[in-house]
N, C-alpha and C positions, 0 to 999 in steps of 0.2 A: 984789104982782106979782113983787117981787123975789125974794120967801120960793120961791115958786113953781118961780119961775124956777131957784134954788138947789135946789132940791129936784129938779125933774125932771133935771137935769143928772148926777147919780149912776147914774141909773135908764138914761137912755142909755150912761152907759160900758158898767157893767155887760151890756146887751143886745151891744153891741157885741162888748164880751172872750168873750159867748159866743156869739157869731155868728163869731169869728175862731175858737174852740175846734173849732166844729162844719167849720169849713173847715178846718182842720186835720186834725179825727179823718176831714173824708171826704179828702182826702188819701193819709192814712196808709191807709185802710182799702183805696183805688185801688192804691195799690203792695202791701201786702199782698197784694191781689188777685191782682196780677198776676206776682208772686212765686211766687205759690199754683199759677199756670197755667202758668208756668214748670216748678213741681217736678212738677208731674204730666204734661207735656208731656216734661219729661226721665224721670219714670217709666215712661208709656206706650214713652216711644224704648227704656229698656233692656228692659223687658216684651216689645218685640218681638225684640232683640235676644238677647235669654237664648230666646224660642221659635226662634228663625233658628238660635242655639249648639243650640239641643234639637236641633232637624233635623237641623242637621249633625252633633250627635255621634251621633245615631241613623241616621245614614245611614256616617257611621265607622266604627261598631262593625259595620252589617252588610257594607261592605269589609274590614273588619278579622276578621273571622270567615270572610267568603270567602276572605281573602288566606291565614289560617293553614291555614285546612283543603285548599285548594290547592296550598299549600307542605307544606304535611305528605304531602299524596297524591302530587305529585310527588314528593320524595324519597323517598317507599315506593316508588311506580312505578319510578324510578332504580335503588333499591336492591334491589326484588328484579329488574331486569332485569340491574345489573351482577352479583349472586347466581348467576340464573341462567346470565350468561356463562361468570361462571367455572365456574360448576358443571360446566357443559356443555364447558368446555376442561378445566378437571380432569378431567372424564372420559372425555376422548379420550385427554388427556395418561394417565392412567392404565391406560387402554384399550394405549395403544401401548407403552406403555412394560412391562406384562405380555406383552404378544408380543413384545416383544422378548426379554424374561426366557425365554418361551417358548422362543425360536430359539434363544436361549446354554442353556438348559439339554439342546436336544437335539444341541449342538453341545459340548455339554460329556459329554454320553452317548455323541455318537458318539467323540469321542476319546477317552474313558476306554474304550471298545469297540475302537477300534483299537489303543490301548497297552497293553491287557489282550493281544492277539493279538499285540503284538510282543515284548512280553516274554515270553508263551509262543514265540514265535521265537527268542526273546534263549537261550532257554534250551535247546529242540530245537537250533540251533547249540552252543550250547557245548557237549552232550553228544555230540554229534558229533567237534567238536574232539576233548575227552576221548577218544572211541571212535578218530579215527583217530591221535591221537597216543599211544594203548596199543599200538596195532598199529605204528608207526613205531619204537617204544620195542623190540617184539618182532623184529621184521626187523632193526634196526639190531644187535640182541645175536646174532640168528641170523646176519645177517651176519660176525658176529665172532668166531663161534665156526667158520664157513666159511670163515672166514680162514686161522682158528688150525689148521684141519684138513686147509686145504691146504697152508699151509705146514711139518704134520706130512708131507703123502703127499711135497710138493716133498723135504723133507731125505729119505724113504724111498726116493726116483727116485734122488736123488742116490748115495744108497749103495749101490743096488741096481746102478747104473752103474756105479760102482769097483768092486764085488765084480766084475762080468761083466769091465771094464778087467782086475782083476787075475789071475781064471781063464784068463782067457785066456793070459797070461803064463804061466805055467802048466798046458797042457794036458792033459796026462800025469794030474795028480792028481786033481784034481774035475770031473765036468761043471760045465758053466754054464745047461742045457737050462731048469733047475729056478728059477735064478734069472731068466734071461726073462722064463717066464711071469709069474713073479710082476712081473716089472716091468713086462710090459705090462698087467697088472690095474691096478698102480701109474696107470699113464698113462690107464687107461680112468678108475680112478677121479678123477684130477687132471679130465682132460676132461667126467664127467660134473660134478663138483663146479663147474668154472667158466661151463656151461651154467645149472646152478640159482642163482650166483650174480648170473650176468648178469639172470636172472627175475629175483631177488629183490632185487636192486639196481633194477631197472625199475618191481617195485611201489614197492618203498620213493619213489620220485623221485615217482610217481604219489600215493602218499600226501600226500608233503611237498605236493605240488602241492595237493591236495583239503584237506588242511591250511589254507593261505594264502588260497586262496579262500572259506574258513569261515571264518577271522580277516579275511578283510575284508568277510563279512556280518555278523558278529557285532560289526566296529565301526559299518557302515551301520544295522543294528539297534539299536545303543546310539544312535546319532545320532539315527534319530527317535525314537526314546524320550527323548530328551534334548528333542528339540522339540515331542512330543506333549504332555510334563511343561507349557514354556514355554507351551503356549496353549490348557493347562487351568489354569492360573493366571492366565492373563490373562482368559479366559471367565469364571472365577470371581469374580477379581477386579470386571468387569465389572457379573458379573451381583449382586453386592452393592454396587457401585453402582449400578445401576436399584433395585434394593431400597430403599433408602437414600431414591432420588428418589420411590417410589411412598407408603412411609410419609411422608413429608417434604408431600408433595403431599395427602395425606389428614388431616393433622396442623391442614393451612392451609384446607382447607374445613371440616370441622370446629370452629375458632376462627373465620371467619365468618359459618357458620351459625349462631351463639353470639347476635351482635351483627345480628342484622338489623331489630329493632324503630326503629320513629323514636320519640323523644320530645322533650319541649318543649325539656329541655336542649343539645338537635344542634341548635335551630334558634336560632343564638347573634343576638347584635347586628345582625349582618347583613342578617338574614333581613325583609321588607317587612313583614310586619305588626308585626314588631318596631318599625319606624320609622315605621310608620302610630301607632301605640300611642302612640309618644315624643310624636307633631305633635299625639294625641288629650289627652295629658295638658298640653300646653304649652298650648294653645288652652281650656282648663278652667283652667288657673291665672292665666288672662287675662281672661276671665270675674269669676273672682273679686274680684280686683283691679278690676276696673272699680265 
């Protein structure tokens, strides 16, 4: 009994150590378990989470495609409406600014047309002058030779007088009948001679006069010639500056006409899908990391 007894007593540990084994292993196998339902529990969470990321960056990208191709369209709408403003002021501005070239040029015609006609004035006066100061020139010598010719007949009265003075003295010898006559010729001619002087002194004065009155057209003639010169140079002037502004003005639509394409490079940092784009990659690197 004892032997027995001895005996079965191993046989019990043994059942025991592996009755404690198997409550063990189911243990172990319960947490396992539930470890296991844990990591697929947290799998399933990020599985829905990476499809909720799918949505939303599929739903991103189609705001982000709306938002560039809207920003694109707008600043082409923008750009060719500001284009065409200016286009459309350039070309008024252009427009006006040739009419005006227009008016200076026939304003620059018509004074080169008037100052063509004054200096052909300029110059019918001075030949005039010329003309009557040849004749002033003529009268003033004839006058002086009508001088000289009266003051020959004056000394011939004179001694025509003494000889009569002295005949007379003397009556007996020579008549004086002869010398008379002659002296009253003498006196006719003195008297016609200071009759043609008094004319020819009245033209001459009427000359000088017709004279002076030419020399002060012929300075009023230089004068507007002198101002007709002044504002064809300033028309001129003028009008090469409108020139200046219409090349200058067609130089500057021209070089934006150049430039009116949008590209992706105009649409810098700023621009919303840009910063749609940045939130799309930051929320993807987050993702990841998870």
């Amino acid at each position: 009994m004892i032997q027995r007894t001895r005996h079965f007593q191993p046989v019990k540990l043994c059942f025991f150590h592996n009755y404690v084994n198997l409550q063990h292993n189911s243990v172990e196998e319960s947490s396992f378990g539930s470890r296991y339902k844990q990591i697929l529990e947290k799998l399933k969470d990020q599985d829905l989470s990476l499809v909720e990321a799918y949505k939303e960056n599929e739903d991103l990208q189609i705001k982000l495609e709306a938002t560039r191709e809207a920003g694109s369209g707008a600043i082409r709408d923008a750009t060719r409406k500001l284009y065409e403003n200016y286009s459309k002021k350039s070309e008024d501005l252009r427009s006006n600014h040739k009419a005006e070239q227009q008016v200076l040029r026939a304003a620059v015609a018509e004074h080169e047309e008037t100052f063509k006609k004054s200096v052909e004035k300029l110059h019918n006066v001075a030949e005039k002058i010329e003309e009557k100061h040849g004749r002033i020139v003529e009268l003033e010598n004839l006058m002086k030779r009508m001088e000289e010719e009266k003051l020959g007949l004056l000394e011939k009265q004179w001694l025509l007088e003494n000889e009569i003075s002295r005949r007379m003295l003397n009556p007996g010898k020579n008549g004086c009948v002869n010398v008379q006559i002659e002296l009253c010729t003498t006196q006719e001619q003195i008297t016609h001679l200071q009759h043609l002087m008094m004319a020819q002194h009245q033209s001459l004065g009427t000359l000088i006069q017709e004279r002076e009155e030419l020399k002060n057209r012929l300075q009023e003639q230089d004068d507007t010639i002198e101002n007709l010169r002044e504002k064809i140079n300033l028309l001129e002037s003028q009008n090469k500056e409108l020139k200046g502004k219409v090349e200058k003005v067609g130089n500057k639509t021209q070089k934006i006409s150049k430039g009116t394409s949008v590209k992706e490079s105009m649409l810098d940092t700023m621009s919303p899908y840009f910063m749609l784009r940045n939130t799309q990659n930051k929320f993807l690197k987050g993702t990841e990391k998870t």
